[in-house]
C-alpha positions as CSV (number, residue, x, y, z in Angstrom):
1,X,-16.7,-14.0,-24.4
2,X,-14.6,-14.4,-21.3
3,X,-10.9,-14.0,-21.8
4,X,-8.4,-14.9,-19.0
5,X,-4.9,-13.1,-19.0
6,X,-2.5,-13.2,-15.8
7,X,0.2,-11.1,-14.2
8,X,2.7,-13.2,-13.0
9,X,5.8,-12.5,-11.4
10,X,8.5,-14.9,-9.1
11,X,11.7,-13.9,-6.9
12,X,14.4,-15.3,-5.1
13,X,17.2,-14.2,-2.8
14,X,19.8,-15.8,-0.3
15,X,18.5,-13.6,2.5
16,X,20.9,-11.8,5.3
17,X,23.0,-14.8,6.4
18,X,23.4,-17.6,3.5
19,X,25.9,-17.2,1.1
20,X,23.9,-20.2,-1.3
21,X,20.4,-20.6,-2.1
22,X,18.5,-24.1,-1.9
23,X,15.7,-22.9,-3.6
24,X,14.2,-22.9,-6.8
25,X,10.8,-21.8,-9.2
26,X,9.2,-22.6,-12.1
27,X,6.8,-20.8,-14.2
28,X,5.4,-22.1,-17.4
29,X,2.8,-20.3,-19.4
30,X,0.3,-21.6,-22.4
31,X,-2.7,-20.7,-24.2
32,X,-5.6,-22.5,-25.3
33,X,-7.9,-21.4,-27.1
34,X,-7.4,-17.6,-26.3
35,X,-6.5,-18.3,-22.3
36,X,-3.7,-18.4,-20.2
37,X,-2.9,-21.7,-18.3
38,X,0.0,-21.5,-15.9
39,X,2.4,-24.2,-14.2
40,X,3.8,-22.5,-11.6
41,X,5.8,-24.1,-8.3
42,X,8.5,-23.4,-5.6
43,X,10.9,-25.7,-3.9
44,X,13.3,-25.6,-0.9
45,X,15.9,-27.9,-0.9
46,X,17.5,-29.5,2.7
47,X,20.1,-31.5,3.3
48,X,23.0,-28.9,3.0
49,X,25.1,-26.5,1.3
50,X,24.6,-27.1,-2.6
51,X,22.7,-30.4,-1.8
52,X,19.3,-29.2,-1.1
53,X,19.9,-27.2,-4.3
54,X,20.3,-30.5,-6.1
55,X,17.0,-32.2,-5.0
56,X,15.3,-28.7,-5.5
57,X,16.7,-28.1,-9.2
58,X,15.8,-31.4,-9.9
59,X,12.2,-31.6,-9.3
60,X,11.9,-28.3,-10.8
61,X,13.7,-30.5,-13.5
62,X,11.2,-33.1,-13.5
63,X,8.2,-30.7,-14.0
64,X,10.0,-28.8,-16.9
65,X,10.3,-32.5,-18.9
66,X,6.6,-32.8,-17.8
67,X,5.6,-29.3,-19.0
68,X,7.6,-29.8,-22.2
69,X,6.3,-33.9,-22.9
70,X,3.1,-35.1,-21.2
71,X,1.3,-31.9,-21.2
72,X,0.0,-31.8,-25.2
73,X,-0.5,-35.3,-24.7
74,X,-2.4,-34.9,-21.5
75,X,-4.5,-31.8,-23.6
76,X,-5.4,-33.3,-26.7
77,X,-9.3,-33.4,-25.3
78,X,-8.6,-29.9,-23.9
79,X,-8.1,-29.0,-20.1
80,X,-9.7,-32.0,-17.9
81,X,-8.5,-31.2,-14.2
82,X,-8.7,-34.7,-13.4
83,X,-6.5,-35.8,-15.7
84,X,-3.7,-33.0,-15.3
85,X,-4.2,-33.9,-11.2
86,X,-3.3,-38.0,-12.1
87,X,-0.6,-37.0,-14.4
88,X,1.3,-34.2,-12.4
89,X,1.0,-36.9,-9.4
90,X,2.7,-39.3,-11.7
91,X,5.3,-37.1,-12.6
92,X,5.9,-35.7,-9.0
93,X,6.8,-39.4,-7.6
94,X,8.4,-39.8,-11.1
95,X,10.8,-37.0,-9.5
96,X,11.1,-39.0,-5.8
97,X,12.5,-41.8,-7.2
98,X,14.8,-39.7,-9.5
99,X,16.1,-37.5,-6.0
100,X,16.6,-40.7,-4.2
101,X,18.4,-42.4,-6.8
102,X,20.7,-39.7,-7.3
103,X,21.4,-39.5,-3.0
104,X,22.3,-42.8,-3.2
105,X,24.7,-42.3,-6.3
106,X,26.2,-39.7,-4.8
107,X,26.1,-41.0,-1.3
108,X,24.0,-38.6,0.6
109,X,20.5,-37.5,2.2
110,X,18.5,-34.7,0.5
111,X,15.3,-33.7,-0.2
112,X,12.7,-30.7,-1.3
113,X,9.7,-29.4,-0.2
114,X,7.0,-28.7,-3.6
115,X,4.1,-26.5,-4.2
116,X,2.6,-25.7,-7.6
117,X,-0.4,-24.4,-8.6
118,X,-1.8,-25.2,-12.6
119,X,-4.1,-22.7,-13.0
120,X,-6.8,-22.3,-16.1
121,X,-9.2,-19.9,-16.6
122,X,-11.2,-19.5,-13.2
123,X,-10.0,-22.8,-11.6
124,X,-6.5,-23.8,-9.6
125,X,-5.1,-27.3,-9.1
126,X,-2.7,-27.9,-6.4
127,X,-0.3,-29.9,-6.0
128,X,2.1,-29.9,-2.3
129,X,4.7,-31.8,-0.7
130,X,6.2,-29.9,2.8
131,X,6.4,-26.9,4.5
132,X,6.6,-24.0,1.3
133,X,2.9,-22.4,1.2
134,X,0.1,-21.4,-0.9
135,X,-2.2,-18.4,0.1
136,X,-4.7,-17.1,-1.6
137,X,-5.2,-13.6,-0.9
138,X,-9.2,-13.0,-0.5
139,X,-11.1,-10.3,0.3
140,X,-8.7,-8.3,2.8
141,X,-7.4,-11.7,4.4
142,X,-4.3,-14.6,3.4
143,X,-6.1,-17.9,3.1
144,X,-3.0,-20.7,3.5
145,X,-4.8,-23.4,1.3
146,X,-1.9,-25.7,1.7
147,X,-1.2,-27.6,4.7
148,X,2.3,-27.7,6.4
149,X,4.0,-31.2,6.6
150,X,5.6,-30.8,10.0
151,X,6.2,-32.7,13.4
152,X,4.5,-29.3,15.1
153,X,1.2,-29.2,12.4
154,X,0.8,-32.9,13.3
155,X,0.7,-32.4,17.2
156,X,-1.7,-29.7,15.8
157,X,-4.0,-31.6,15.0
158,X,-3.9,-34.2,17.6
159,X,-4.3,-31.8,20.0
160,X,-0.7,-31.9,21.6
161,X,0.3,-28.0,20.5
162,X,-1.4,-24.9,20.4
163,X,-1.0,-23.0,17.2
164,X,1.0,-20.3,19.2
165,X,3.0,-23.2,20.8
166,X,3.5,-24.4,17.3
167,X,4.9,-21.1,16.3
168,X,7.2,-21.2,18.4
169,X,8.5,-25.1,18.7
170,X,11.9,-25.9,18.6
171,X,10.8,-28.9,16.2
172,X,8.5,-26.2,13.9
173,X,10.8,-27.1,10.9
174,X,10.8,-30.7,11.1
175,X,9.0,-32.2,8.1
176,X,7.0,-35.2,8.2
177,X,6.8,-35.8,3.9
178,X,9.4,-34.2,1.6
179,X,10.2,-35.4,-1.6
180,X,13.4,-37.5,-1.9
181,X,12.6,-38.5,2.0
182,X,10.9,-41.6,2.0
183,X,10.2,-44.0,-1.0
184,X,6.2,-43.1,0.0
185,X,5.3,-39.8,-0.9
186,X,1.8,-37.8,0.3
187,X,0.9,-35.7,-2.5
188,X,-1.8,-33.1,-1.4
189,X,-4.1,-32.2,-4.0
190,X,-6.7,-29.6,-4.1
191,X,-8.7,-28.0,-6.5
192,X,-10.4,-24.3,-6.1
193,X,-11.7,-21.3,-7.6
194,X,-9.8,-18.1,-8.7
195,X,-11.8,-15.5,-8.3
196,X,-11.3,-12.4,-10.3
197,X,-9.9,-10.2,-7.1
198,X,-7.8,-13.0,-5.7
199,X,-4.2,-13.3,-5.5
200,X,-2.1,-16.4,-5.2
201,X,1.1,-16.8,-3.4
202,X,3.5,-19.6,-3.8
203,X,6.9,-19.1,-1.1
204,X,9.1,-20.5,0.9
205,X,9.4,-20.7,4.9
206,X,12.0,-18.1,4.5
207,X,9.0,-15.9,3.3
208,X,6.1,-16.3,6.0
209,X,8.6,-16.9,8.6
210,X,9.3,-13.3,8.5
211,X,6.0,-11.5,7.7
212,X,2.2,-12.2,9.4
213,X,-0.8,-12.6,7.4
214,X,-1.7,-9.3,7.5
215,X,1.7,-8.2,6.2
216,X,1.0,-10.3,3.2
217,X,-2.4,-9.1,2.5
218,X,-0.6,-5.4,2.8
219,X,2.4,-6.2,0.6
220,X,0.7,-8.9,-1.8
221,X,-2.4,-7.4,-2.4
222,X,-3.5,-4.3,-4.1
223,X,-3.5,-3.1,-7.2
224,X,0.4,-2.6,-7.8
225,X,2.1,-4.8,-10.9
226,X,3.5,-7.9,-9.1
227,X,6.9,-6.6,-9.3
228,X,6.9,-3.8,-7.1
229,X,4.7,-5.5,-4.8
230,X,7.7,-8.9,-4.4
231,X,10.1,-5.5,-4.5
232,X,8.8,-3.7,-1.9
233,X,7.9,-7.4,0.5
234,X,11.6,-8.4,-0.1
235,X,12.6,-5.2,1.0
236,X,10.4,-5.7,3.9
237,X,11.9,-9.2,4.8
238,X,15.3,-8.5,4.5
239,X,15.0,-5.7,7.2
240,X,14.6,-9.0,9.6
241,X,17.5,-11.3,10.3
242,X,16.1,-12.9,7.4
243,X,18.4,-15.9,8.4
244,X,17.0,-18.5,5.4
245,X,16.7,-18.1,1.0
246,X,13.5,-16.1,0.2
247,X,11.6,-17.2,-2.6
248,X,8.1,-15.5,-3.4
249,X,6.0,-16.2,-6.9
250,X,3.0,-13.9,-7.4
251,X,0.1,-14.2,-9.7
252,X,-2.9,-11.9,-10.3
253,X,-5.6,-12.3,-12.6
254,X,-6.7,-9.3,-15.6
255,X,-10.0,-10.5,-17.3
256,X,-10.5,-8.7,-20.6
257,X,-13.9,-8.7,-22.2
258,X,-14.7,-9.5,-25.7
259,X,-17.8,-8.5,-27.2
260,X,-18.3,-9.8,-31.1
């Protein structure tokens, strides 16, 4: 019988030039029946020093109460994807209405990016809300499986930009969906395979912006415990200008077999 077990490991720093950091992560672990299932998400706040923190914290917030509440409820028939999908959507507009009741109590304009993964056994769900990523590392090559919610990925795909010209855009940070941002939210969901060799990478812009996907395959991948490998690709980003908060989460797969 198939046992799943995971390595998991998450970071954050300021970076070179901010004293504060508008970022946060989660990572929640359970076990059913004899596997591993993992909630695990990043967040970057905007809208300022301490208040991007605050719609960031807060969603993270959100996710713990869900975690911690509607999950055994949601798993009293076992692990239906489906269902944990609808009810982590649930809880994620749950959160908008919380960030922009609290910007209006306190008189002010925030908002987050989100993307988590819940992963069980061989399959991820994902869940993503602005311009942090998800890669899964394949085969030699970084696979972004999430899709960037930005001004510059929209002219994308109308055909306005290049990707290089993209890159490169003056508007590349401008988001298009964010929670807190609008009372309408776009929740992109997708659901995939986790193949035994595959890693999956949850960061921030202040991550990628720095490093290439072929950095990320070299610093990400391999057989190294997660820890030295966000060690070694922090290292590696801070020798930039590294000008935003950092914020990586790693997880790798270790399948044990059982014979009885």
């Amino acid at each position: 019988m198939a046992r799943y077990r995971y390595e998991v490991e998450m970071m954050t720093d300021c970076g070179n030039v901010r004293p504060y950091n508008q970022d946060s992560l989660l990572c929640r672990k359970g076990s059913l029946n004899g596997d591993d299932f993992f909630l695990l998400a990043v967040a970057d706040g905007m809208g300022g020093m301490e208040r991007g923190e605050l719609a960031s914290s807060e969603i993270m917030n959100v996710l713990d109460g869900w975690w911690k509440n509607s999950l055994k409820i949601v798993l009293e028939n076992g692990v239906q994807i489906e269902e944990v999908s609808s009810s982590l959507s649930y809880a994620i507009e749950a959160g908008n209405r919380r960030i922009r009741e609290l910007a209006e109590t306190e008189g002010i304009h925030t908002g987050t990016t989100l993307s988590l993964i819940f992963l069980y056994k061989e399959q991820y769900l994902m869940k993503h809300i602005g311009d942090s990523r998800i890669y899964c590392l394949r085969e030699h090559a970084a696979y972004q499986i999430s899709e960037d919610h930005t001004w510059c990925q929209q002219e994308v795909e109308k055909g306005n930009l290049s990707r290089e010209e993209a890159e490169h855009h003056t508007m590349k940070h401008v988001l298009t969906n964010a929670i807190g941002g609008r009372e309408s939210l776009r929740i992109d969901t997708k659901v995939g395979e986790f193949r035994k060799k595959d890693r999956i990478v949850l960061c921030t812009d202040g991550f990628y912006n720095y490093v290439s996907n072929k950095e990320i395959v070299k610093l990400l991948g391999g057989k190294e415990k997660p820890k030295r490998k966000l060690q070694k690709a922090f290292m590696a980003v801070k020798e930039t200008t590294a000008s935003d908060n950092i914020s990586v989460i790693l997880i790798q797969r270790k399948r044990q077999w059982l014979w009885g």
